[in-house]
N, C-alpha and C positions, 0 to 999 in steps of 0.2 A: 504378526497375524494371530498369533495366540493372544493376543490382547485382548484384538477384534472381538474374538471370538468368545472368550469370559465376558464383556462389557457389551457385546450387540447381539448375542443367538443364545437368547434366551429358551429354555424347555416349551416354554407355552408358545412359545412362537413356532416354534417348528409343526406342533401337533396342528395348530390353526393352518400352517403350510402345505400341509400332509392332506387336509381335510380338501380343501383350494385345490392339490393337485388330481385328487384324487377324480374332481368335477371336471376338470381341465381335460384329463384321460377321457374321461365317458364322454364328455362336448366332445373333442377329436374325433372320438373313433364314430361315433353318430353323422357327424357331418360330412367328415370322408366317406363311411361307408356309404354316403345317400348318393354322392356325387358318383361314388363308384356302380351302385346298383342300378345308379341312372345310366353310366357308361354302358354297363353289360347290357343289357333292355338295348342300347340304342344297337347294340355293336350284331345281338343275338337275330333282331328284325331287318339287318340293313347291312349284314356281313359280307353278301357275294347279291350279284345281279336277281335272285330268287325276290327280295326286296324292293328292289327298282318300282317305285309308283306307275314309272312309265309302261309296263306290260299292264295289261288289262284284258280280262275275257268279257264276252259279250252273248248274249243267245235272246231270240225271240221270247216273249209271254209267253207261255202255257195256257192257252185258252179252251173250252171246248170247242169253238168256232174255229179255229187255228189247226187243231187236232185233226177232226174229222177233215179238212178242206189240203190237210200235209201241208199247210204253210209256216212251219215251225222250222223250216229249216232255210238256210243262206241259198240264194240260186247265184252262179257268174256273174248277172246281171248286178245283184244286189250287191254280189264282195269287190264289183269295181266301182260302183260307186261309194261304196264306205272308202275304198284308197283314195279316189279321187277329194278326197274331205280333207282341208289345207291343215289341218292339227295332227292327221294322221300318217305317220310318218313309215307304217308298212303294216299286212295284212297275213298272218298264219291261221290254216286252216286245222282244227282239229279232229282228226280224222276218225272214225269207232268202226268196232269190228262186225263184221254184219257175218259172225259165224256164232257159234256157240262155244262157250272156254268154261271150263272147271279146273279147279285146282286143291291136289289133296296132299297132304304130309303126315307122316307115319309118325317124324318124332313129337309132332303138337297133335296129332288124334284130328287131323282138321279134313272137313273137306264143303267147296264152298263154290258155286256159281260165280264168274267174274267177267269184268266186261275190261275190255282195254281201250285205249285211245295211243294215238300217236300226234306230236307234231315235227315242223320242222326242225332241225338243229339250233337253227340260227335263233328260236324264242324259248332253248333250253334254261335253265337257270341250275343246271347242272353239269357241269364240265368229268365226265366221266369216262376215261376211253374203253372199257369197258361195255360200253349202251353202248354195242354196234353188231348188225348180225345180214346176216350174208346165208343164201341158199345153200340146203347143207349142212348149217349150223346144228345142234340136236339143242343148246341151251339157249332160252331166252332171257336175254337179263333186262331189267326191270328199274322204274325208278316209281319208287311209292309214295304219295301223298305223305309231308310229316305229321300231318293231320290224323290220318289216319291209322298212322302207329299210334298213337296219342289214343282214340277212339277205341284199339284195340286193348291197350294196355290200360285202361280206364272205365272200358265199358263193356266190352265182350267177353275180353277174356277172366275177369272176377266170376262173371254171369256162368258163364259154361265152364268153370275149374279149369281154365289153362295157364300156364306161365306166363307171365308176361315180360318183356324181350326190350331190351334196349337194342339201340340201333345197330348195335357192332355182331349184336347176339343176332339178328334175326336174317343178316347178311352172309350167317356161314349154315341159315336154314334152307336147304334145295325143296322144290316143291316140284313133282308131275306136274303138266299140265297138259291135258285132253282139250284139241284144238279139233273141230268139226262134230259131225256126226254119223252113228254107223258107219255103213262101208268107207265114208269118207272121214275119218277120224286119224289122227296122230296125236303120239305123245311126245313132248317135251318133256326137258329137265328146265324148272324157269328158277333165276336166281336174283334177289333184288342186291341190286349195286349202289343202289344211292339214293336218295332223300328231295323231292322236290316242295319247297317254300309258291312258287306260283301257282302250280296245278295242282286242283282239289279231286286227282284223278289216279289210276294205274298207267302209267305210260311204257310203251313197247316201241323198241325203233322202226322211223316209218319205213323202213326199207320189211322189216318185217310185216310190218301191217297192209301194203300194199301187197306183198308176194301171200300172206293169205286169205287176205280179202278176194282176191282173183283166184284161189284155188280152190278154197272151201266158202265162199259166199258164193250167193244166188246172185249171178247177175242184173238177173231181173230186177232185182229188188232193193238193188245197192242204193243207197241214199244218198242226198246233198249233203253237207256238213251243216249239223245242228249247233256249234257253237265256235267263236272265232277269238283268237287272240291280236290285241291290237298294241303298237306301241305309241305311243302320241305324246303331242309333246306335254303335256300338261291332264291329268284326270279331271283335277277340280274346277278347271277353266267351263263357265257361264256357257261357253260357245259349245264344247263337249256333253256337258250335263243335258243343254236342251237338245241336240242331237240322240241322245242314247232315250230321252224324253219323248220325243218330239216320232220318233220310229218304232215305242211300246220296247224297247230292249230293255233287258235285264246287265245287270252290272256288277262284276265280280272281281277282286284284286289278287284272288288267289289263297289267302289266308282266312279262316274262319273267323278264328280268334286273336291274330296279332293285331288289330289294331284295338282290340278293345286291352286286351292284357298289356297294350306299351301306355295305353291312359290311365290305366289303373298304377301301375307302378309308377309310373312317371306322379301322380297325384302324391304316393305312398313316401318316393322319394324324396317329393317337396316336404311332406310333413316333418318326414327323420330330420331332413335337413335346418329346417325351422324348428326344432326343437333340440338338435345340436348344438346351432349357432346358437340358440335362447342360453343353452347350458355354457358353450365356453365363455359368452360375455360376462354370464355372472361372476365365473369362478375368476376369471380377469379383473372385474372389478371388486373380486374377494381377492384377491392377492393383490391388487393396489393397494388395497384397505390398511390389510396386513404387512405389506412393507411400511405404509405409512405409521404405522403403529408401533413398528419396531423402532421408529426414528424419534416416534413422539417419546415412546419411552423411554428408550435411551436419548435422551436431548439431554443430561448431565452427564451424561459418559463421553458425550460426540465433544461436548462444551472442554471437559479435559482433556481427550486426544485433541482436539486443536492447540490447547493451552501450552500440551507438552512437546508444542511441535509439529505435529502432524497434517498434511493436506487436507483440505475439503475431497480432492479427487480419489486420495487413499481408501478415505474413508465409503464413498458411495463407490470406486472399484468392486472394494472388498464385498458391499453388499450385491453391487449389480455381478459378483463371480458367482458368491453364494446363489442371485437367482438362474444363471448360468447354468450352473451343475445343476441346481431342482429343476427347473424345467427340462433341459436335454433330458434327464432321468424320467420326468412324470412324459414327456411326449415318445420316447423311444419306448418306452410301454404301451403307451397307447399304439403306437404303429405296430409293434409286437403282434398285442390285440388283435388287432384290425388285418394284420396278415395272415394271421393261422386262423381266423373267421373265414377272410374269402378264399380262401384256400379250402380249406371242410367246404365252403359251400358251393364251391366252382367243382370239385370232386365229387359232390353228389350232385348238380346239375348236368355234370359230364355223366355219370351213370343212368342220366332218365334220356341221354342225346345229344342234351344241352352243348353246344360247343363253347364252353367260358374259359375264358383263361383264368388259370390258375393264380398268377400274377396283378399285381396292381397296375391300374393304367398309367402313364407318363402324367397325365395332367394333375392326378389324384396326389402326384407326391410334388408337382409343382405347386400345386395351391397349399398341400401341408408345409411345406419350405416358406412360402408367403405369407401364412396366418405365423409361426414360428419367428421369423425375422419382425413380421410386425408387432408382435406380443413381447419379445423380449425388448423392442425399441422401446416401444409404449412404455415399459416397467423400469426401465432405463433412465427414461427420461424423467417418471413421476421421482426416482429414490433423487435422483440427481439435483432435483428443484425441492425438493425437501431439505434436502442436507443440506442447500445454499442456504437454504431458508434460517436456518438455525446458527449458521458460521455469521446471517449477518445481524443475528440480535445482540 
């Protein structure tokens, strides 16, 4: 093998190799990472029930005609015939407090008018045992729009010098909260518990919102429910759209911005990915090049090791080892790469909420296993039919 080795791995050959792998690394880690940044985007929008296209909220137009005449709100009448609608497969009312709430906190400097809502359990998109409160209770606990952390940490609190708060931090923040007015006033301790993807709202458990709705609201004056959540089989089906069309509704999926920020990435990802792939082809077709090159040039060195003996298969082994150990080496760096990347960036996506795993997904190191077995075939097979080539002149 030290023959091989003076007579076929020439100096210039190897820096030409060097150069090839170095392309080979950057193509990997671009195309994996696109595939992966795709995974996280799908995983990030569509990790728990919060996702589900099937929930859907719904509310009347805004009109001044609507306004003045109080027809901006759902009557019985109306929320049994929305059930009765064959796509619609159940009906949750969302309920608002018809009292007055404020809420202030000593260690953020804050204090702030707020409105709450409740719905059922059953169209929670957050399983928290926590969200449960019962007459007596002194603490309300809460599940916050993640939108609205987002709007906080982004737009309010730059604006007025406050900290801004990742998720873990603003759930060990207690807040007062003054629930009625005058004589008829109480205070809670309220604490938020968890993070809702469906509602663009403050939610409060309904057993709470009906036990103060009846104690501190105006009965007189208690309202229909202005906005409904529905689950159906299908949002974008023809027959739905002219329905929510067809009765002046408004149409809501829950999320402000997730569907435009999964098209943007999802766009951003095809690009990385098409310009990965652009890159490992070449560097593939640069190291064809390059073993062929090594063959052409040594074609009177191959011409004596045959002469003195030696197999055709010895001979292309020895180079398909050589590409053996380079690539395992130029790809085991790139995966290096590519893991202590999404790791730094799954660690700062986890510090702004982001749930990512730190980890590569299954699929991401099944396709890099496939692009690997395929490239080293490929290269394989080009030294292999080279080196016939030459045993048979």
């Amino acid at each position: 093998m030290d023959l091989f080795r003076k007579l076929l791995w020439r100096l210039d050959n190897r820096w030409q190799l060097f150069a090839a792998g170095l392309g080979t690394a950057i193509g990997l880690v671009l195309l994996l990472g696109a595939v992966q940044l795709y995974l996280d985007v799908e995983y990030l929008l569509h990790r728990d029930a919060g996702a589900d296209p099937r929930y859907v909220q719904i509310n009347k137009r805004v009109s001044l005609l609507n306004t003045l005449a109080g027809a901006s709100t759902f009557s019985e009448k109306e929320i049994d015939e929305i059930l009765e609608k064959p796509f619609v497969q159940s009906v949750g009312v969302l309920t608002s407090n018809d009292f007055r709430v404020s809420a202030a906190s000593e260690n953020l400097g804050l204090y702030t008018e707020l409105f709450f809502e409740a719905v059922p359990d059953a169209f929670l998109d957050v399983r928290e045992s926590r969200f449960r409160w019962a007459p007596g209770d002194k603490e309300i606990p809460i599940l916050l729009s993640r939108d609205y952390l987002a709007l906080y940490n982004f737009g309010f609190a730059p604006s007025q010098g406050l900290p801004q708060l990742t998720p873990g931090a603003i759930q060990r923040v207690g807040f007062d909260i003054n629930v009625g007015n005058g004589q008829r006033r109480t205070q809670f301790k309220g604490r938020i518990v968890g993070f809702s993807d469906r509602f663009n709202s403050i939610l409060v458990p309904q057993s709470f919102m009906n036990w103060a709705n009846q104690n501190f609201g105006d009965p007189a004056s208690q309202k229909e429910p202005s906005r409904l959540v529905l689950e159906v089989d299908n949002p974008l089906a023809s027959s739905f759209l002219d329905f929510v069309e067809d009765n002046n509704y408004e149409l809501s999926t829950g999320r402000l911005v997730g569907g435009q920020i999964q098209a943007m990435v999802a766009f951003l990802a095809l690009v990385i990915l098409l310009v990965g792939g652009l890159i490992f082809v070449l560097s593939l077709l640069i190291i064809l090049l390059n073993f062929r090159l090594v063959i052409i040039q040594a074609k009177e060195e191959i011409d004596l090791l045959l002469q003195l003996g030696y197999f055709q298969n010895q001979v292309y082994s020895y180079l398909n080892r050589k590409l053996i150990n380079w690539f395992s080496f130029t790809s085991f760096s790139g995966f290096i790469l590519l893991l202590l990347l999404h790791w730094v960036l799954a660690r700062s996506a986890q510090a702004q909420g982001l749930e990512v795993h730190p980890l590569i997904h299954p699929l991401v190191w099944l396709l890099a296993i496939l692009l690997s077995a395929g490239f080293i075939y490929l290269n394989y097979w080009s030294i292999k039919r080279n080196v016939r080539r030459i045993g048979e002149l």
